[in-house]
N, C-alpha and C positions, 0 to 999 in steps of 0.2 A: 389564512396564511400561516404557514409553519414558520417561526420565530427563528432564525441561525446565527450563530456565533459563532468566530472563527479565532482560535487558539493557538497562537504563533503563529508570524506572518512572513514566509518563505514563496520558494516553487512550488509547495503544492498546496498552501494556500492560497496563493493565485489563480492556482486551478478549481480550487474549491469557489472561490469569488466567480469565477468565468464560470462554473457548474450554474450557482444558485443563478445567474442572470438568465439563464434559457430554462429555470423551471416556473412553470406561471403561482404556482401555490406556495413556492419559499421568498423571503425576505430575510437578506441580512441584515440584523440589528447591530452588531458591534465588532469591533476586532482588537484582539486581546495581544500584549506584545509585549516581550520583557525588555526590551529596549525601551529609550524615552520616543513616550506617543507623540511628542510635538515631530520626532524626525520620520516616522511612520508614515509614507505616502499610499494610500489604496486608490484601488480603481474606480469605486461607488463613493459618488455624492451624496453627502448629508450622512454616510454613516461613521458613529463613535468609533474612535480610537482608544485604545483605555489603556491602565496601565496592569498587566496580569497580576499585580498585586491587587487592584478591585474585583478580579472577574465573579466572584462571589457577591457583588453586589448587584448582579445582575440577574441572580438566579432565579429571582419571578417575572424577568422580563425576555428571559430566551427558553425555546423550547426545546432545543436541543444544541451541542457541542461541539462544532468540528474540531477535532486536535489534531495538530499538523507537524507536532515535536517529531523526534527521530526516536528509533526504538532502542538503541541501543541505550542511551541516558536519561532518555526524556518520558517515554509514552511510559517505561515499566513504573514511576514514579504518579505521573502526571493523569492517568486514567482512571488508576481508583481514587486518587484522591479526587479526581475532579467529579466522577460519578457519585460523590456523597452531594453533590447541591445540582447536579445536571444529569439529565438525558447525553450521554455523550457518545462521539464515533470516530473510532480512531482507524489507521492502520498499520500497526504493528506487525512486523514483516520476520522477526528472528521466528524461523518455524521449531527452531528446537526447544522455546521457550515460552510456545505459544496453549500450551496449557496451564501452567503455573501463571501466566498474566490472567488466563481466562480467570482461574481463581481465585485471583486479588481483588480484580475486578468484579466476580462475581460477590463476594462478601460485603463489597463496600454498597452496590447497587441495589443489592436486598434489605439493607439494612435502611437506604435512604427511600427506597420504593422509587427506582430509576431504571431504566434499561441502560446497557452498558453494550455499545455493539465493538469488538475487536478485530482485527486483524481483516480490517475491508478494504481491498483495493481489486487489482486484478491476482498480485498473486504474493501473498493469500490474499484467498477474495474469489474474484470469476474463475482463475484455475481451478479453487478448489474445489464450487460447486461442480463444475466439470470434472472434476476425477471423480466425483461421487456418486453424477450421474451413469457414468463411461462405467465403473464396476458395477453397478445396479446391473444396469443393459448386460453387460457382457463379466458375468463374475469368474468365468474363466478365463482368463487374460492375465496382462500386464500394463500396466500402467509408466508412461515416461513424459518427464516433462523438460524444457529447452526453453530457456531464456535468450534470447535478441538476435541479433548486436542490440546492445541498446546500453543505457546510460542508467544503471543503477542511481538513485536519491539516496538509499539508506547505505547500502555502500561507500558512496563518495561521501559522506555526512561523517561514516565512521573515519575514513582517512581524515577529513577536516579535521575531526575532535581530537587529531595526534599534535601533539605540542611540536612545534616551529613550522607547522605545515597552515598554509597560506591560503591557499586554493589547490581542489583533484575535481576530477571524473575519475569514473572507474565504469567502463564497461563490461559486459557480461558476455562472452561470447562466446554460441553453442559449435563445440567440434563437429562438421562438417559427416565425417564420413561415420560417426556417431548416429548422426540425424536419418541419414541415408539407410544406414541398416534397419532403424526401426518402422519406417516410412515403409521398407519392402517386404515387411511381415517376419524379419529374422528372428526375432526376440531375441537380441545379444544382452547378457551380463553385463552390465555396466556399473563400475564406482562414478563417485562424484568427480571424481577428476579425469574421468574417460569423456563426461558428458559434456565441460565445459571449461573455456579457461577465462582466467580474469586481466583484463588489462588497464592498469595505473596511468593517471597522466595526474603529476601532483608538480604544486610551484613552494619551492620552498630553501631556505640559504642552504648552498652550497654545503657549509658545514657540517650538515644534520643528514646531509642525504642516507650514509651507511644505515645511521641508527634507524630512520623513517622507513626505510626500505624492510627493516629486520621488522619492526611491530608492524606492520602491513601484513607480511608475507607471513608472521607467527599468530594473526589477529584471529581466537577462535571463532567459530559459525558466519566467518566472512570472509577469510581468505587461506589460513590452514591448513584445507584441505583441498586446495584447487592450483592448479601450474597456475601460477602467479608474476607477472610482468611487470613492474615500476619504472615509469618512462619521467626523469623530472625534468621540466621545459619551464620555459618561461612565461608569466602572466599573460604578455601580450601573442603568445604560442595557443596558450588554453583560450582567451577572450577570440582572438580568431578563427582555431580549427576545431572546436569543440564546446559551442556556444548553443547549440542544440542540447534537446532533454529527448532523445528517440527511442523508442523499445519497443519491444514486443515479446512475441515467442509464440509456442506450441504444446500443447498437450494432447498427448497420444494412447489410445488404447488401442490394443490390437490382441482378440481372441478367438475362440470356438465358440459356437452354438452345441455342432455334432463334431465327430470326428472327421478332420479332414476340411469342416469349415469354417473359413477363417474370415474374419471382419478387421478390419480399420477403422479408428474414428477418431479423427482430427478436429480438435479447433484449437484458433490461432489469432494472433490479435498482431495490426502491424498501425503502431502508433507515432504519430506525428511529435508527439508530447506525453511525457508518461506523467508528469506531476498535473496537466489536464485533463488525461484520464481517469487518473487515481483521484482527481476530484470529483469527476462527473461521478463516478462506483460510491463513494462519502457522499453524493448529494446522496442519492437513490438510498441508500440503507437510513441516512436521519431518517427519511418518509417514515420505512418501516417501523425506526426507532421510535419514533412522534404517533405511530399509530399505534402499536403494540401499547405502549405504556398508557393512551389514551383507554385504550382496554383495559386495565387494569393490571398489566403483567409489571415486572420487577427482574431486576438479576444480569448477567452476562449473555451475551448473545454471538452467533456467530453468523456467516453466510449462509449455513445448514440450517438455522431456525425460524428462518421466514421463507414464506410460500412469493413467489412472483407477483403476484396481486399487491402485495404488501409494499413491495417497491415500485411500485407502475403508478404513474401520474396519470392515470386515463381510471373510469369506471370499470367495474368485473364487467356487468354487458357491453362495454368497447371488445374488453380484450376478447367478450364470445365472439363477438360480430368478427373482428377484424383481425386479431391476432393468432384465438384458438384455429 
């Protein structure tokens, strides 16, 4: 049984909890929470509560880390340090910052003889490996990729973190005739504000609305760069029409082989729950994190460094038989 611990207790630690219960070779051991553990309610019996100031004293009794912080304050602090006494796996989703974490995290992980996996969810995460494999295939093309409707975590997390804001969502939602053009093999030139706009729904006094609206809409690598909508409603507005976690999206390539012939290659994900998905992608990589390191490897990892097998709950002769 792979050992798991879960590292702030949110939506998508929930989802990591609902992951580890449908894999038969994990066990959660603990759940780590900077709030006071006695008001901490989880969904597994019999498992510890603790206080994230002990989680280090668990560090010979878990075998790997799920951290469930948000990227913007939490994961860039919380990953290397945590990777000096764990095997840990986070998803850390700020893509323009997702080298220099690798780095942080890679230093601290080699140092302690841990694996360190970053930026795993669907995206980054399963998109990426997807764009990777889509230019392999088809290296003369382009690449485009389209988020929801769906309901941003680390977006709405960043709105939360603004001072007199209460509760948001923030969905992501891909321009329509954006989608259409690439779907039909056009390859349009697209900026990031052709391809998507962002829409707010935050609960917050009256007071603060101008200022709240101004750092939203000025917030670099989350909303700066994108037509930007701030809708503010009331608690029981959000707790009613917006009490779902839904997402999805697409990733597109579209290229030549020869001249004149042209492919498409779509995949797409349309989810019910994204903080249960991005748990189920964190159960699947600990595997690989828990195996690798058993092998003796060290250091920062990404979606790109592990082979399929490495993630798969089944034997290599399953996946001949039944999968290859």
């Amino acid at each position: 049984m792979i050992k798991i611990g879960i590292y702030g207790y949110g939506n998508l630690a929930r989802g990591v909890e609902a992951a580890i219960k449908k894999n038969d070779d994990m066990e959660l051991v603990a759940v780590f929470s900077r709030r006071d553990p006695s008001t901490v309610k989880i969904a597994t019996k019999g498992v510890d509560v603790v206080s994230a100031n002990d989680v280090t004293k668990y560090a010979d009794k878990i075998d790997v880390l799920v951290l469930c912080g948000g990227s913007r304050t939490d994961l860039p602090v919380q990953t290397p340090e945590l990777a000096k006494y764990f095997n840990v796996v986070d998803s850390f989703d700020t893509h323009a910052h997702v080298s220099e974490h690798f780095a942080n995290v890679d230093r601290a992980a080699l140092e302690s003889k841990h694996i360190g996996v970053i930026s795993t969810g669907w995206d980054p995460g399963m998109f990426s490996l997807n764009r990777a494999i889509m230019e392999a295939v088809l290296p003369d093309g382009q690449d485009y990729t389209f988020w929801g409707k769906g309901v941003s975590q680390g977006h709405s997390d960043a709105i939360r973190r603004i001072a007199g804001v209460k509760d948001a969502r923030q969905y992501t939602v891909p321009v329509e005739a954006a989608l259409e053009a690439v779907r039909a093999g056009k390859n349009p030139e697209l900026t990031t504000r052709q391809k998507h706009t962002r829409l707010c729904y935050v609960v917050a006094d009256e007071k603060d609305y101008a200022r709240i609206e101004k750092e939203i809409k000025t917030m670099p690598d989350y909303f700066s760069d994108y037509d930007t909508t701030v809708n503010f409603i009331s608690q029981e507005e959000l707790d009613r029409d917006h009490k779902g976690l839904p997402h999805g999206g697409f990733v597109i390539r579209t290229g030549e082989t020869s001249e004149g012939v042209k492919h498409v290659i779509e995949y797409n994900l349309k989810l019910d729950s994204n903080p249960q998905f991005t748990g189920s992608v964190l159960i699947a990589y600990a595997r690989a994190a828990y195996r690798a390191n058993k092998r003796g490897e060290a250091g920062a990892r990404t979606v790109f460094d592990f082979a399929p097998k490495d993630i798969s709950p089944v034997s290599y002769d399953e996946l001949l038989k039944h999968t290859l």
